[in-house]
Backbone as a ProteinNet text record, in pm:
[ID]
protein_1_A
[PRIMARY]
XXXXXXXXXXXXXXXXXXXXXXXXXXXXXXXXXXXXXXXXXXXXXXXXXXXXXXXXXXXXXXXXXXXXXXXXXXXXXXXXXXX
[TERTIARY]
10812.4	10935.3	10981.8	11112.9	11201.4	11280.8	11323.4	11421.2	11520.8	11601	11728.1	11867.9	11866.6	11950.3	11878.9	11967	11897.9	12025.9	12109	12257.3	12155	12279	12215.7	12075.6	12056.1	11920	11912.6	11843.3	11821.4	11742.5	11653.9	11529.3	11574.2	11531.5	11562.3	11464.3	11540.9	11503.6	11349.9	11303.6	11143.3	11061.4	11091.8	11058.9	10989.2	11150.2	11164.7	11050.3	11071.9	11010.7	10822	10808.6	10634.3	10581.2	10729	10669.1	10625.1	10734.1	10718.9	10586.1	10527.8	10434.1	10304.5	10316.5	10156.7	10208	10311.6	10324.1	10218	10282.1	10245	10101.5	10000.1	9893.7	9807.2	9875.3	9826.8	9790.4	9901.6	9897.8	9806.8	9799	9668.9	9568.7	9528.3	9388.2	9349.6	9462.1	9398.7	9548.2	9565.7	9683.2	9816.4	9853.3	10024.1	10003.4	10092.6	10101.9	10246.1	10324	10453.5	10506	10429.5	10455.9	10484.2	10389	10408.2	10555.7	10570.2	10662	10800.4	10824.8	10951.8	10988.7	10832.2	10888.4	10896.4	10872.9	10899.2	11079.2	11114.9	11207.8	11312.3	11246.6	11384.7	11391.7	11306.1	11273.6	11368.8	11364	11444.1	11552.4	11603.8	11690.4	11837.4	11933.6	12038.9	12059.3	12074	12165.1	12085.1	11934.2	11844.5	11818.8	11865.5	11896.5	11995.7	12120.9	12206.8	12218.6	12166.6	12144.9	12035.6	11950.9	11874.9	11894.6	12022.6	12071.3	12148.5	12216.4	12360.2	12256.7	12128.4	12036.8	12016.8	11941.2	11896.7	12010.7	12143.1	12245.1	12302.1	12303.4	12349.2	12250.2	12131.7	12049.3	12045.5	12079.4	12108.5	12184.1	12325.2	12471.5	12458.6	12350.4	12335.3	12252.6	12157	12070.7	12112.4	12216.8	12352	12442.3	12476.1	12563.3	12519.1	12412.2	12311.8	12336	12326.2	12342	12168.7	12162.7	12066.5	11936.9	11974.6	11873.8	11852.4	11931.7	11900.1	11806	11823.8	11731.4	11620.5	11581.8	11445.7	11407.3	11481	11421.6	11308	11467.8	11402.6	11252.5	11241.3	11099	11020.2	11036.8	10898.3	10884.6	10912.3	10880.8	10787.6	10705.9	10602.5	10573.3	10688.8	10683.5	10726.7	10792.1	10808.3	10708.3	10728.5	10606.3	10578.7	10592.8	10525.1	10596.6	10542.7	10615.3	10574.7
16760.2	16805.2	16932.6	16936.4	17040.6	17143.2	17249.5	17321.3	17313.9	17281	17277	17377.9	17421.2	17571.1	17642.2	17750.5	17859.1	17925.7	17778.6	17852.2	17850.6	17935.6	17984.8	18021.5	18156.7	18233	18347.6	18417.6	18513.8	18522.1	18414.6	18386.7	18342.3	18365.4	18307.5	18184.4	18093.4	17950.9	17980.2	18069	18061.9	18132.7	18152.2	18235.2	18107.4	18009.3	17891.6	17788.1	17820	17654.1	17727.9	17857.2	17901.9	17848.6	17897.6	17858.3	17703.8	17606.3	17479.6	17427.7	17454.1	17447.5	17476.5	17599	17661.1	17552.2	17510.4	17434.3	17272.3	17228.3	17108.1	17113.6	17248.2	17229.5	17278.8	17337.4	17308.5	17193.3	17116	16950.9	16877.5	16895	16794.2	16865	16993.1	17060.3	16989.8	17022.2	17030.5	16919.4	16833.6	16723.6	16819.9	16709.3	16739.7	16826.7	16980.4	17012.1	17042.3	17064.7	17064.6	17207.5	17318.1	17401.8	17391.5	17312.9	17301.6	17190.8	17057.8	17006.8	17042.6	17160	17249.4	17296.7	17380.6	17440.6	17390.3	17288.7	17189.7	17094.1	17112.5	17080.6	17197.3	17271	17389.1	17431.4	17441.8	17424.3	17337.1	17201.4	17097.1	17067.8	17123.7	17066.2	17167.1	17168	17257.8	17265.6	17123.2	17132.3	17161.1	17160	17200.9	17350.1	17399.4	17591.1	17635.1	17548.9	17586.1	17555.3	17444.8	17459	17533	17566.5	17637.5	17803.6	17872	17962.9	17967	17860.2	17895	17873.1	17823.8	17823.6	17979.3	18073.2	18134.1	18239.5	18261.9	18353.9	18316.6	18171.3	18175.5	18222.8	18225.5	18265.8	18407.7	18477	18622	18639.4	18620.5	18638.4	18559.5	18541.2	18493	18599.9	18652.8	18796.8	18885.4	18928.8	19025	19034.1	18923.8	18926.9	18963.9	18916.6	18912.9	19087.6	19104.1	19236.2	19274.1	19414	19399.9	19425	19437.2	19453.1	19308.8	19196.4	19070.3	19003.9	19031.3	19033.7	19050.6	19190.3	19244.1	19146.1	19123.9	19053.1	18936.7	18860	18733.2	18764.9	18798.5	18851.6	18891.2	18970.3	19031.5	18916.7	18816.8	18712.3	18648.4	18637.7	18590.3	18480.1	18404	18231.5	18235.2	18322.2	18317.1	18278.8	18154.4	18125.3	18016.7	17943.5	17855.5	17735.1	17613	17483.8	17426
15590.4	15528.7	15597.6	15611.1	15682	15572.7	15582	15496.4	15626.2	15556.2	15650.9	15650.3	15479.6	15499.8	15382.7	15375.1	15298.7	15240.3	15166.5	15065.4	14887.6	14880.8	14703	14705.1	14806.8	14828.6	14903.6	14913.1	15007.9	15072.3	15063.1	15176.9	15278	15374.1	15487.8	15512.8	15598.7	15617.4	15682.8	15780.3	15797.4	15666	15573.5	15463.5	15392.3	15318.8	15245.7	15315.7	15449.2	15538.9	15505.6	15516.3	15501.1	15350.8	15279.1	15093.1	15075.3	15167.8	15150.3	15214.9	15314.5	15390.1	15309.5	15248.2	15155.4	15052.4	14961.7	14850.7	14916.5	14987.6	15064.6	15068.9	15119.4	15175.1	15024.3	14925.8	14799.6	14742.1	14790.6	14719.9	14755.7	14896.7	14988.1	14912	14933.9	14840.1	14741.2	14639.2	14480.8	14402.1	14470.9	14384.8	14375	14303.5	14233.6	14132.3	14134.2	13973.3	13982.7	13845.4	13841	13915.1	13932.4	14000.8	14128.9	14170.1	14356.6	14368.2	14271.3	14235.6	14264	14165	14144.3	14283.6	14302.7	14429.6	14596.2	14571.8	14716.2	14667.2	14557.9	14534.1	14570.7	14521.8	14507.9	14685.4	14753	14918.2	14991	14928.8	14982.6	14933.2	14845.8	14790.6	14725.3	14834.8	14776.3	14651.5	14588.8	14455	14348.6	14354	14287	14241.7	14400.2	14378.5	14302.8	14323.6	14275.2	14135.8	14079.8	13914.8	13847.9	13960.4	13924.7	13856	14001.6	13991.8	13843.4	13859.5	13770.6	13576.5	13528	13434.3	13464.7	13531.5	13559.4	13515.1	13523	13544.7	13369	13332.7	13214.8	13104.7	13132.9	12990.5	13034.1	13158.8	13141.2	13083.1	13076.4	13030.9	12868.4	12843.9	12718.9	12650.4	12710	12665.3	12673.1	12736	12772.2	12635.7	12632.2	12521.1	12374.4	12362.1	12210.7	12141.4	12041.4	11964.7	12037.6	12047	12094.1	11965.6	11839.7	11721.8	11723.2	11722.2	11713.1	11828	11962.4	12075	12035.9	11974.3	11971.9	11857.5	11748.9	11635.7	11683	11783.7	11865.8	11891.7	12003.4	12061.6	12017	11914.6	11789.4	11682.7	11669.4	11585.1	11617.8	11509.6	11506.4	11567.1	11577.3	11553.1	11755.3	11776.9	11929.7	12021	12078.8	12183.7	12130.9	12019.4	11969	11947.9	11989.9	11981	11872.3
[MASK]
+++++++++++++++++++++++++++++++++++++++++++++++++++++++++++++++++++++++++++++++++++

């Protein structure tokens, strides 16, 4: 596998192509986990960055917005973390 550009990032393409490479030689090691997954996706795959980005920018602008006594409420709750 190749990285072929490096839009919606600031890594540069020998940066992206080293991450994809250690992800890859993880996999041969020790199998598939959804981590190495993601990130051989997000490596290869423009449109993957870019929804990635634009998730990433909206739950900021969503924690941005929040009162910030209600924020903290969030996070100090007990029940936070738990499925």
């Amino acid at each position: 596998m190749r990285v072929d550009n490096n839009k919606y990032t600031s890594k540069t393409v020998q940066e992206m192509q080293e991450q994809l490479n250690r992800c890859l030689d993880f996999e041969n090691k020790f199998g598939k986990t959804t981590r190495t997954t993601a990130w051989i996706k997000w490596c290869t795959d423009e449109k993957y960055r870019k929804r990635s980005i634009d998730f990433n920018q909206s739950i900021a602008r969503t924690m941005k917005s929040m009162n910030p006594i209600e924020l903290n409420n969030i996070i100090n709750d007990n029940r936070y973390g738990e499925y």
